[in-house]
C-alpha positions in Angstrom: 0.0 0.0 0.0 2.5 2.5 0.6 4.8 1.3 -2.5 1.4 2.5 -4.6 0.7 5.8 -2.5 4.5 6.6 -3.2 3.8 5.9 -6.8 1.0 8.1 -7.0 3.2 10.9 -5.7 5.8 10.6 -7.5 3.8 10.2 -11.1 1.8 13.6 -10.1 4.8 15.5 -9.0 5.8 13.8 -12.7 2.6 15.4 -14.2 2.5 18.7 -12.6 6.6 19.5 -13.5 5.2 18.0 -17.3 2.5 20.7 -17.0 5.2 23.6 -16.0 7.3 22.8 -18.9 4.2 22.9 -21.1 3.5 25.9 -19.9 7.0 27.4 -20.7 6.7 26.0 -24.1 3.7 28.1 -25.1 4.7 31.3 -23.8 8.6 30.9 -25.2 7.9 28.5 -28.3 10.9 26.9 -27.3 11.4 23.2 -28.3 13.1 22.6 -25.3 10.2 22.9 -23.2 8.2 20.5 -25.1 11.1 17.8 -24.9 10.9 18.2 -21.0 7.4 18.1 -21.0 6.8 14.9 -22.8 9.8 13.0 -21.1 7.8 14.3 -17.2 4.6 12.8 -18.8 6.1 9.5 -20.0 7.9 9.4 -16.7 4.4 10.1 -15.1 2.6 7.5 -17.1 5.4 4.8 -15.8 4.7 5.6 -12.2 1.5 4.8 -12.6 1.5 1.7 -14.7 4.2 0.5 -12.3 1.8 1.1 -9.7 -1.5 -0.3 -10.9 0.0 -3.7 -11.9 1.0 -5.7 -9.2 3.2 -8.1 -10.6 5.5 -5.5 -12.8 9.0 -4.9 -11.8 11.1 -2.1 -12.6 13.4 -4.0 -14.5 10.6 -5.5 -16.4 12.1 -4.5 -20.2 8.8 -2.4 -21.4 8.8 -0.3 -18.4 12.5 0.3 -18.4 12.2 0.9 -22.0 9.8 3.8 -21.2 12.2 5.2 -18.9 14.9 5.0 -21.8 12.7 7.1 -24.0 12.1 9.8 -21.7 15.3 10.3 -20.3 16.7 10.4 -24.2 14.0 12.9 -24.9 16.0 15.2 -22.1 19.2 14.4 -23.7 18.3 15.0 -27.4 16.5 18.5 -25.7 19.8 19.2 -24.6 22.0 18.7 -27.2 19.7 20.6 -29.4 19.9 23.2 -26.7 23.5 23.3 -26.8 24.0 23.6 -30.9 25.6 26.0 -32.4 22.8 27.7 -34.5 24.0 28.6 -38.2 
């Protein structure tokens, strides 16, 4: 029970920093933001699937998988951050 409950905190802290970037994004247009954003949500959607199914690890391929995808979303957000513009 308290595994879950820590779940469901984490995946709405997850949510709610998703929402911020979002939020950055359309006032700045930036693509950075939108990167962020949709690595938090992904993150936020792991939480909760690791949460709701009892039997799922977290070294269960799929889910790490999704955790691969949004932490390369902040890295491709950064590199793209970092290039030189031409």
């Amino acid at each position: 029970m308290l595994n879950q409950t820590l779940m469901g905190a984490i995946a709405f802290g997850s949510a709610v920093a998703g929402l911020f970037f979002f939020r950055f994004w359309r006032r700045s247009g930036d693509r950075f933001f939108v990167f962020f954003a949709l690595a938090f949500w992904l993150e936020a959607m792991n939480r909760v699937v690791l949460a709701l199914l009892p039997s799922t690890s977290e070294l269960t391929p799929v889910v790490y998988l999704i955790r691969v995808v949004a932490y390369g979303l902040i890295l491709v957000a950064i590199v793209q951050k970092n290039r030189p513009r031409s």
